[in-house]
PASE-396620 format. One record per residue (C-alpha): residue number from 1; x, y, z. Coordinates in Angstrom, 2 decimals, always signed. Example, Ala and Ser with C-alpha at 12.3 -4.5 7.8 and 13.67 -1.06 7.14 Angstrom:
<nodes>
<1; <+12.30; -4.50; +7.80>> <2; <+13.67; -1.06; +7.14>> 
</nodes>
This chain:
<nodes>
<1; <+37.17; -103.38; +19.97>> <2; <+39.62; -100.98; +19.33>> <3; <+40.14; -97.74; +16.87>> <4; <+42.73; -95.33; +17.09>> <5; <+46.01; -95.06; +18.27>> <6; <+45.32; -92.84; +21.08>> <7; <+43.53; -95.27; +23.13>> <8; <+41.31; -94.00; +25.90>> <9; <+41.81; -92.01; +28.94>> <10; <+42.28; -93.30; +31.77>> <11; <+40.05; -91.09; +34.53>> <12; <+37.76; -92.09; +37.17>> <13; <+37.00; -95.28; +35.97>> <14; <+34.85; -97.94; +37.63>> <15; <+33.02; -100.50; +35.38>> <16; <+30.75; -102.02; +37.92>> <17; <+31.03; -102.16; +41.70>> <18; <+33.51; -104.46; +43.67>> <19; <+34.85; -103.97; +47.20>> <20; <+38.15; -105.30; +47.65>> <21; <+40.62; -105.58; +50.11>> <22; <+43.71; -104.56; +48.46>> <23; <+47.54; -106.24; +49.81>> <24; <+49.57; -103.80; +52.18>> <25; <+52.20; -103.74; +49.52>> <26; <+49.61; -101.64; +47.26>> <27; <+50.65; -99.05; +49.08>> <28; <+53.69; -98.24; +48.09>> <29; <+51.72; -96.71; +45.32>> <30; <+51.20; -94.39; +47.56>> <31; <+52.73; -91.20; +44.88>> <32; <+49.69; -92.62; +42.27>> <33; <+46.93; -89.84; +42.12>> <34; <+44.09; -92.30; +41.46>> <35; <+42.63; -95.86; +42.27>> <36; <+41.13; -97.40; +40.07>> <37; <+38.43; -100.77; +39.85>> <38; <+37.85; -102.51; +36.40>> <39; <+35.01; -104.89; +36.85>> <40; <+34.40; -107.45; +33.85>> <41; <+31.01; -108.68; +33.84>> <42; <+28.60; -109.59; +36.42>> <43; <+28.34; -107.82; +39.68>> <44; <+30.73; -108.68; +42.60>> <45; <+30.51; -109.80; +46.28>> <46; <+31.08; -107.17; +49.10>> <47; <+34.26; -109.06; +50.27>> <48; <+36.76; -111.28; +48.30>> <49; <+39.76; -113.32; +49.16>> <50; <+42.15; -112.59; +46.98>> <51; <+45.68; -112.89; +45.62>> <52; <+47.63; -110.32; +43.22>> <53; <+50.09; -110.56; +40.26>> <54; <+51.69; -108.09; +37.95>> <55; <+50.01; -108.62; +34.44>> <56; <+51.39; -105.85; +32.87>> <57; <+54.31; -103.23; +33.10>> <58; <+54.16; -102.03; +29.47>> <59; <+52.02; -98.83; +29.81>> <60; <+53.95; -95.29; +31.12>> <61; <+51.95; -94.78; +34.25>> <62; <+50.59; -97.88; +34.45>> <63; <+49.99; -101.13; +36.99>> <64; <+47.92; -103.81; +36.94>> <65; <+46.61; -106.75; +39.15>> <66; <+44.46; -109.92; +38.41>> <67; <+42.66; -111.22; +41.86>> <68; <+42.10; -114.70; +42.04>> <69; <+40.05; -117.10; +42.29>> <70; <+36.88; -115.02; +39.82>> <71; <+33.83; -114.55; +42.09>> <72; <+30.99; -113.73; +40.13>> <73; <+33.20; -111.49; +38.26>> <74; <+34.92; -113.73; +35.21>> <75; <+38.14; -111.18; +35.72>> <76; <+38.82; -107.93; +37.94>> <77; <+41.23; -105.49; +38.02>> <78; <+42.64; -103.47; +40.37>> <79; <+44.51; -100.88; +38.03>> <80; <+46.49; -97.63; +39.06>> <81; <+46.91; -95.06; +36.47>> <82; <+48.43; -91.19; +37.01>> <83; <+45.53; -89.08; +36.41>> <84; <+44.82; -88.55; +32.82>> <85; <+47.16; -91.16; +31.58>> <86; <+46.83; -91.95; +27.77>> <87; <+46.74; -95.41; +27.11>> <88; <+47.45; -97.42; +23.52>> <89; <+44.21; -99.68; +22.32>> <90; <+46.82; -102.10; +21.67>> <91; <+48.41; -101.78; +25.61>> <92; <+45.15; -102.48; +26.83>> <93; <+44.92; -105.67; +24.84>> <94; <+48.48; -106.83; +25.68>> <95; <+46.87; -106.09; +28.99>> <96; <+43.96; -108.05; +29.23>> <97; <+42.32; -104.93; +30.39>> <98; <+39.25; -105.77; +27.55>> <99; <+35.90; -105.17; +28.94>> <100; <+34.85; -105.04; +25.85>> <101; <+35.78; -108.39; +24.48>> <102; <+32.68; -110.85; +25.92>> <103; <+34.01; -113.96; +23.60>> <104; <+31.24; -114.24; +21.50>> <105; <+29.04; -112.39; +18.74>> <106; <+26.90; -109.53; +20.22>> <107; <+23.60; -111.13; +20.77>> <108; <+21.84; -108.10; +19.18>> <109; <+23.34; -109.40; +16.05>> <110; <+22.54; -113.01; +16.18>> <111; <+18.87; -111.90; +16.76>> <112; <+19.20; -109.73; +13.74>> <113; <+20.01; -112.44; +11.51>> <114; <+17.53; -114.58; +12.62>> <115; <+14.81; -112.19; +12.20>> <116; <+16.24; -110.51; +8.45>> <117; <+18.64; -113.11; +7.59>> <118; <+22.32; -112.86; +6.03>> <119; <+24.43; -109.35; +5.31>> <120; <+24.58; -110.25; +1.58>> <121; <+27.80; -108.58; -0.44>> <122; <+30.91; -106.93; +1.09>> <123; <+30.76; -105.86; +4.88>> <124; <+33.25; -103.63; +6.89>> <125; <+33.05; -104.49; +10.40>> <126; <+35.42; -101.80; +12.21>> <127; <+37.24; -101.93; +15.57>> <128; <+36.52; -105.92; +15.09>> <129; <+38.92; -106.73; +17.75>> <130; <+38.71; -110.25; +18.26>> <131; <+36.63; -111.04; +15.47>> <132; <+33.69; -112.82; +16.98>> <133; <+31.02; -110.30; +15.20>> <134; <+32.95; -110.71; +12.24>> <135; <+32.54; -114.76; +12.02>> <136; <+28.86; -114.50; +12.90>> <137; <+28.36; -112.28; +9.72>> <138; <+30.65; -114.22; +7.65>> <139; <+28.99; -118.23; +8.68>> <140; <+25.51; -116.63; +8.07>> <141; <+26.40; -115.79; +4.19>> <142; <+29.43; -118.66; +2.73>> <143; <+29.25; -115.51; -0.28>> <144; <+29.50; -112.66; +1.46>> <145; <+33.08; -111.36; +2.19>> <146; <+33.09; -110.09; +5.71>> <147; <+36.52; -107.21; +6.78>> <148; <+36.99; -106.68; +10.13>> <149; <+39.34; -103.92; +10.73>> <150; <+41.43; -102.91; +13.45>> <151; <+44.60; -100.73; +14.90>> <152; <+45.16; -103.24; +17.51>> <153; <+48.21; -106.14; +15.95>> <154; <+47.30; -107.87; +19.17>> <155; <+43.12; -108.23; +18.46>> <156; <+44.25; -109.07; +15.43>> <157; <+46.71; -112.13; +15.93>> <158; <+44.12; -113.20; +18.63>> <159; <+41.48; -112.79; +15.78>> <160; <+43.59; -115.03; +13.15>> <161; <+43.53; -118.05; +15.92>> <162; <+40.45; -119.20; +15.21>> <163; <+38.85; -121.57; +12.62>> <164; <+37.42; -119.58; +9.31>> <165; <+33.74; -120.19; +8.88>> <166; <+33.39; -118.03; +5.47>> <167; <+34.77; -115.43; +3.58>> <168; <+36.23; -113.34; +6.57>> <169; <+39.53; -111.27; +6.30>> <170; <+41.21; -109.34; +8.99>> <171; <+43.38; -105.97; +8.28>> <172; <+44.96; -103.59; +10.26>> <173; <+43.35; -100.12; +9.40>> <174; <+42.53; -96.69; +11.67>> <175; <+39.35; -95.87; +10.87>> <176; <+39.83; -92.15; +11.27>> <177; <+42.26; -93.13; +8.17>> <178; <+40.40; -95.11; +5.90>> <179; <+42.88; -96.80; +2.85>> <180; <+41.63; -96.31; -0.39>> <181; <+41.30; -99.85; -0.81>> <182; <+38.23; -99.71; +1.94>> <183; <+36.96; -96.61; +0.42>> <184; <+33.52; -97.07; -1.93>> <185; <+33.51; -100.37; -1.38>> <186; <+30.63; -102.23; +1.16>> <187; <+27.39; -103.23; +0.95>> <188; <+27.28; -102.97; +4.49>> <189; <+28.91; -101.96; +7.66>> <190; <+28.48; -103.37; +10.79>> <191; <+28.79; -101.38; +14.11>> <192; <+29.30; -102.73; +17.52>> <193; <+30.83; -101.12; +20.30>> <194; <+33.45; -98.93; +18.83>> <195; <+31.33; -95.76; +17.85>> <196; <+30.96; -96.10; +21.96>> <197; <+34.32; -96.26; +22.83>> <198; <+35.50; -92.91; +20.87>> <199; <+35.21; -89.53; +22.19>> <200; <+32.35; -87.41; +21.07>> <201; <+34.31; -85.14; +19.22>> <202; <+35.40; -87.42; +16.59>> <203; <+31.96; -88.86; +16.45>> <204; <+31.51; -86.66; +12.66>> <205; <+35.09; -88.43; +11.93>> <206; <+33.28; -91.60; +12.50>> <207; <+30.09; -90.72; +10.14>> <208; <+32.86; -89.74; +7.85>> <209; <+34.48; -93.36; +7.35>> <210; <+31.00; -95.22; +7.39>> <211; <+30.23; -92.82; +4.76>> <212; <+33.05; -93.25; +2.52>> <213; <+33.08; -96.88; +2.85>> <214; <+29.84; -97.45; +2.14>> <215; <+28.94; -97.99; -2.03>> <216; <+26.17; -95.10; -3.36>> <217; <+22.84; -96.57; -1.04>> <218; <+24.54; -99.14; +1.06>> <219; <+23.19; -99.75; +4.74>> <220; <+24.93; -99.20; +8.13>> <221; <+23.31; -101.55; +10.52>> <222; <+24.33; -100.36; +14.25>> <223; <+23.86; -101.43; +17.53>> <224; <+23.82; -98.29; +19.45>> <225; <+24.76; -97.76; +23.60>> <226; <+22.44; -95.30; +24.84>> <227; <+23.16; -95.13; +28.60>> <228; <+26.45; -97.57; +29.85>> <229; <+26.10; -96.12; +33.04>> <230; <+24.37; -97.45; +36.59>> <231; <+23.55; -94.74; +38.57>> <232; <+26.19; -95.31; +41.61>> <233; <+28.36; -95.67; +39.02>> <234; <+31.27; -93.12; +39.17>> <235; <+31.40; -91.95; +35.34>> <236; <+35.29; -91.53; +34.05>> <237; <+36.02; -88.25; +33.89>> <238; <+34.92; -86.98; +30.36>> <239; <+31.61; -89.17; +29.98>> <240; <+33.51; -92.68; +28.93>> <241; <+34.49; -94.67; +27.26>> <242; <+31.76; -96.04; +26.79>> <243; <+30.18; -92.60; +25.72>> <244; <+26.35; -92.52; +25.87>> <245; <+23.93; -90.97; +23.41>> <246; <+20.82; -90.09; +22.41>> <247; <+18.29; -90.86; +19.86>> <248; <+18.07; -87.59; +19.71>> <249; <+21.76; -86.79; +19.02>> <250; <+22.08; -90.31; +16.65>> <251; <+19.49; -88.65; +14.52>> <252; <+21.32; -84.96; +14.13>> <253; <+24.51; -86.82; +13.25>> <254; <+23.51; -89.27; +11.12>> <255; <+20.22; -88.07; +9.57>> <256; <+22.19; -85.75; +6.89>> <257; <+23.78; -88.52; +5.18>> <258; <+21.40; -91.62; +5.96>> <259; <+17.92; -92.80; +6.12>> <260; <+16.63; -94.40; +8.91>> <261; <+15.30; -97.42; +7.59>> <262; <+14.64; -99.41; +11.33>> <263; <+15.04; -99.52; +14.36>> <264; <+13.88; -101.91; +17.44>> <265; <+15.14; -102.50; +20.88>> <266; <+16.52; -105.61; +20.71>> <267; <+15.50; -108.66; +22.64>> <268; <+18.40; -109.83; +23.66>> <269; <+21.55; -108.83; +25.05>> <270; <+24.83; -109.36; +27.19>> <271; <+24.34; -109.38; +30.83>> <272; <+23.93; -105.83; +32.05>> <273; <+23.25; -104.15; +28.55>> <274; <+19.13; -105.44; +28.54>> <275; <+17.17; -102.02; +27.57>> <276; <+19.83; -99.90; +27.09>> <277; <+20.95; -100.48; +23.42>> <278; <+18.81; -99.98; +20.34>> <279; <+19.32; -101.23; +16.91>> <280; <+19.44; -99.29; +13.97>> <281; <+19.25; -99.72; +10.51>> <282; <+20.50; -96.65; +8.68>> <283; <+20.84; -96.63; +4.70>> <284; <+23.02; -94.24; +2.88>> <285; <+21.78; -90.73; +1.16>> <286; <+23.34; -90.18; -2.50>> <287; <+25.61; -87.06; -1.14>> <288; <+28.51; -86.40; +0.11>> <289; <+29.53; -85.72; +3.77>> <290; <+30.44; -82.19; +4.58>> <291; <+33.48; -81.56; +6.23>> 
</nodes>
């Protein structure tokens, strides 16, 4: 997934817990302020064998290595970053630094349209990034016509590769910058991991777009990340991304401008996610969002 330009920061970042060995040359990154581990997936062995190659150069501030062979990691990445380096959604995906991107449809959906059936009518599926959500929602309803937006040209190439199953159509947009053409216009929209990924203080920015492109009474159906975070996990600095959140705070931001219609924990769930995502269904007031 992916949203604004901005990209996220890149602080004390550790996405799961790997210890590695790094190569001697590493160190003649000895004038980098920070050390960073991106684990993707999975949880890792104490000790790996591995061997390193420059993936990317692209990013100011910016290294990255791939070990190989995976252990019970699919990918890692040992990644070295000056302190508080600002990184491009789009770098990241040139990258392959996606933690995000699991290569299939969020099983929280899936379960959802077994259990309700189809998103009937337009849906707006923002930060869609590779577009896997987005082809779930469009094969489950041939009539619906399914936009999956993002600010990423990369996600979106990647997106265009595969087959089309339905009515699906892929845009570049910011959704802190809605076009008109999106505005007033779904039935539905469909979030999934990039309310997470933006920095609480654009959170109302966020209730802004679903508002505006959502027709008088349509539904926001949302799969929520309450708590991303293990315990011995060393939190970036700044609380993400991901960003958790509360019921608590979901229902002061949202509750002015929708109607909680349901909610369950879901069922099911990528690996290391069980219990700590909810499900909501969320259906629009007939008023206007204060800014």
């Amino acid at each position: 997934m992916s949203l604004q330009d901005e990209g996220p920061l890149i602080g004390k970042l550790g996405i799961g817990r790997l210890l590695i060995h790094p190569p001697p040359n590493l160190c003649d990154f000895a004038s980098l302020r920070e050390i960073f581990l991106f684990g993707l997936g999975g949880r890792g062995q104490p000790s790996i064998s591995v061997s390193w190659k420059l993936v990317s150069n692209q990013c100011q501030g910016f290294t990255a290595g791939v070990c190989s062979p995976p252990c019970l990691f699919s990918t890692c990445y040992l990644l070295f970053a000056i302190r508080r380096t600002r990184m491009k959604w789009d770098e990241l995906y040139q990258s392959g630094v996606t933690p995000w991107e699991k290569g299939a449809p969020a099983p929280p959906l899936l379960e959802w349209l077994r259990k309700h059936g189809a998103l009937e009518g337009e849906v707006l599926v923002p930060g869609c990034g590779f577009g896997h959500d987005v082809r779930a929602i469009a094969a489950a309803s041939p009539r619906s016509t399914v936009v999956g937006i993002d600010i990423s040209a990369t996600a979106l190439k990647e997106a265009l590769r595969f087959s089309s199953v339905g009515r699906e159509v892929f845009q570049s947009a910011d959704i802190f910058a809605l076009p008109q053409s999106l505005q007033s216009r779904f039935d539905w929209v469909f979030e999934h991991t990039c309310f997470c990924a933006i920095r609480p203080e654009r959170r109302h920015d966020y209730l802004q777009m679903a508002v505006s492109a959502l027709k008088p009474e349509g539904q926001l159906l949302a799969i929520f990340f309450l708590n991303p975070w293990d315990p011995e996990d060393e939190i970036p600095e700044g609380g993400g991304p991901p960003f958790e959140i509360t019921k608590e705070e979901l229902d002061n931001l949202f509750g002015p401008h929708f109607s909680l219609v349901e909610e369950f924990k879901p069922k099911t769930a990528y690996p290391g996610r069980e219990g700590r995502e909810i499900v909501r269904l969320l259906r629009k007031k007939r008023i206007g969002v204060s800014t």
